[in-house]
C-alpha positions in Angstrom: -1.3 -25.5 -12.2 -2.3 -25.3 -8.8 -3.1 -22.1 -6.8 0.0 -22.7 -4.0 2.0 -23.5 -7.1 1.4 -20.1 -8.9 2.1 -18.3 -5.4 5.4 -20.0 -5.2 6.1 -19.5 -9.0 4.9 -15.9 -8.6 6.7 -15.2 -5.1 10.4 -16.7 -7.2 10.1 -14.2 -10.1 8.7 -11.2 -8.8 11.3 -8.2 -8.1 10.5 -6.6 -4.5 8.8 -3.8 -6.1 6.6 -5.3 -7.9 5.5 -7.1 -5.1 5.0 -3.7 -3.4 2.8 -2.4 -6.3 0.5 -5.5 -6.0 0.4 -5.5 -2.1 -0.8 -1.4 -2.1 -3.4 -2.7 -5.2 -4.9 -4.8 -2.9 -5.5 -2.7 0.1 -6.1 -0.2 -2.2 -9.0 -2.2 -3.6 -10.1 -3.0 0.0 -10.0 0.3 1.7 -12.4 1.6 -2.0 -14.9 -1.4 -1.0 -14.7 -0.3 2.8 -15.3 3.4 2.4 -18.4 2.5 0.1 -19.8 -0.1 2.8 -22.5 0.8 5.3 -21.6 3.0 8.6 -22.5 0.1 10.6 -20.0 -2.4 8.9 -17.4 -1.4 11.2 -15.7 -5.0 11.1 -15.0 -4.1 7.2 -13.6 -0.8 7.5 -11.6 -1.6 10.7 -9.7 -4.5 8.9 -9.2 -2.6 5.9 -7.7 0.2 8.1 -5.8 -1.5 10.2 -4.1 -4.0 7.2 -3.2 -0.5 5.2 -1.8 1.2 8.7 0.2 -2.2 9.1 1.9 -1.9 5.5 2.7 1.7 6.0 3.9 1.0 9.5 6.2 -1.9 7.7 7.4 0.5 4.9 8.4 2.4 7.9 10.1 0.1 9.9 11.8 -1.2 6.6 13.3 2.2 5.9 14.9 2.8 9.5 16.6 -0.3 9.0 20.2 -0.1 8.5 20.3 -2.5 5.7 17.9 -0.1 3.7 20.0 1.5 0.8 17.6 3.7 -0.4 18.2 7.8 -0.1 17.5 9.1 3.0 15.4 11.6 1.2 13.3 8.4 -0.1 13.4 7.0 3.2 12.6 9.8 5.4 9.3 10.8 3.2 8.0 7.1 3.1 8.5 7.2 7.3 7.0 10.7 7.4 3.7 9.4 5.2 3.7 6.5 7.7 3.1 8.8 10.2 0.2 10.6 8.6 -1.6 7.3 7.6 -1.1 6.2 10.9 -3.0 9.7 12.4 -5.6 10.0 9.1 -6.5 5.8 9.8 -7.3 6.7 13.6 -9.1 9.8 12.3 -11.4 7.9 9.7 -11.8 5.5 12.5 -13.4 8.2 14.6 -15.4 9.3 11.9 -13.6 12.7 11.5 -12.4 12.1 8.2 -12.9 9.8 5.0 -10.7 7.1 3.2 -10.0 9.8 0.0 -6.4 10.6 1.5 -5.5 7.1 2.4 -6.5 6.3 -1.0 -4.4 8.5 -3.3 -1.7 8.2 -0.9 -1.7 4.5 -2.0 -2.2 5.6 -5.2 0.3 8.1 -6.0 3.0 5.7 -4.6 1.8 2.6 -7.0 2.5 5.5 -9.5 6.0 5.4 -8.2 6.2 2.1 -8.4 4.8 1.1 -11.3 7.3 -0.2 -14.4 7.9 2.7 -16.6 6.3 3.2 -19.7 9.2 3.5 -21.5 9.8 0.1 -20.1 6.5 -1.2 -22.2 7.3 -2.1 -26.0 4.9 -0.4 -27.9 3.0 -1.8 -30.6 4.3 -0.9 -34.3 
């Protein structure tokens, strides 16, 4: 099976949240590899900023929608931690601050998201 047709295969069957959990794994996994690379490799860091800052900033947009049914609680925290991964990216940009809080931001929310382990069978 071809690359393109696992994407398509994987795209069909996988639930919206899912695909959230794997999309924060993976900037996840790039803003780790960019907070351990070299001062000077701004080009890394920048683009592994700027992608997380994008997904939070589409989370956001996503929740003011009016087609959104999730609590406005829900809703109104995911926007407000938009905000302050917006200001904390700009701020590890200027080299006031480190990726540690943009990290286990990511990280507690995949802990949201991830299937329950209730959900798991467990072995006998």
């Amino acid at each position: 099976m071809s690359y393109k047709a696992y994407q398509t295969a994987s795209a069909r069957s996988e639930d919206p949240r899912s695909t959230e959990y794997r999309l924060l794994g993976q900037v996840t996994r790039a803003l780790m590899e960019a907070s351990e690379s070299k001062s000077w490799e701004l080009r890394r860091r920048a683009d592994a900023l700027d992608w997380n800052r994008r997904i939070w900033s589409t989370f956001a947009a996503d929740c003011a929608s009016q087609g959104n049914h999730l609590p406005d609680q829900l809703k109104a925290g995911i926007i407000s931690l938009s905000i302050f991964v917006s200001k904390e990216t700009s701020a590890v940009m200027r080299g006031e601050s480190d990726f540690d809080a943009l990290i286990d931001i990511n990280r507690t929310v995949m802990q949201g998201l991830a299937p329950a382990a209730s959900a798991v069978p467990q072995p006998a």
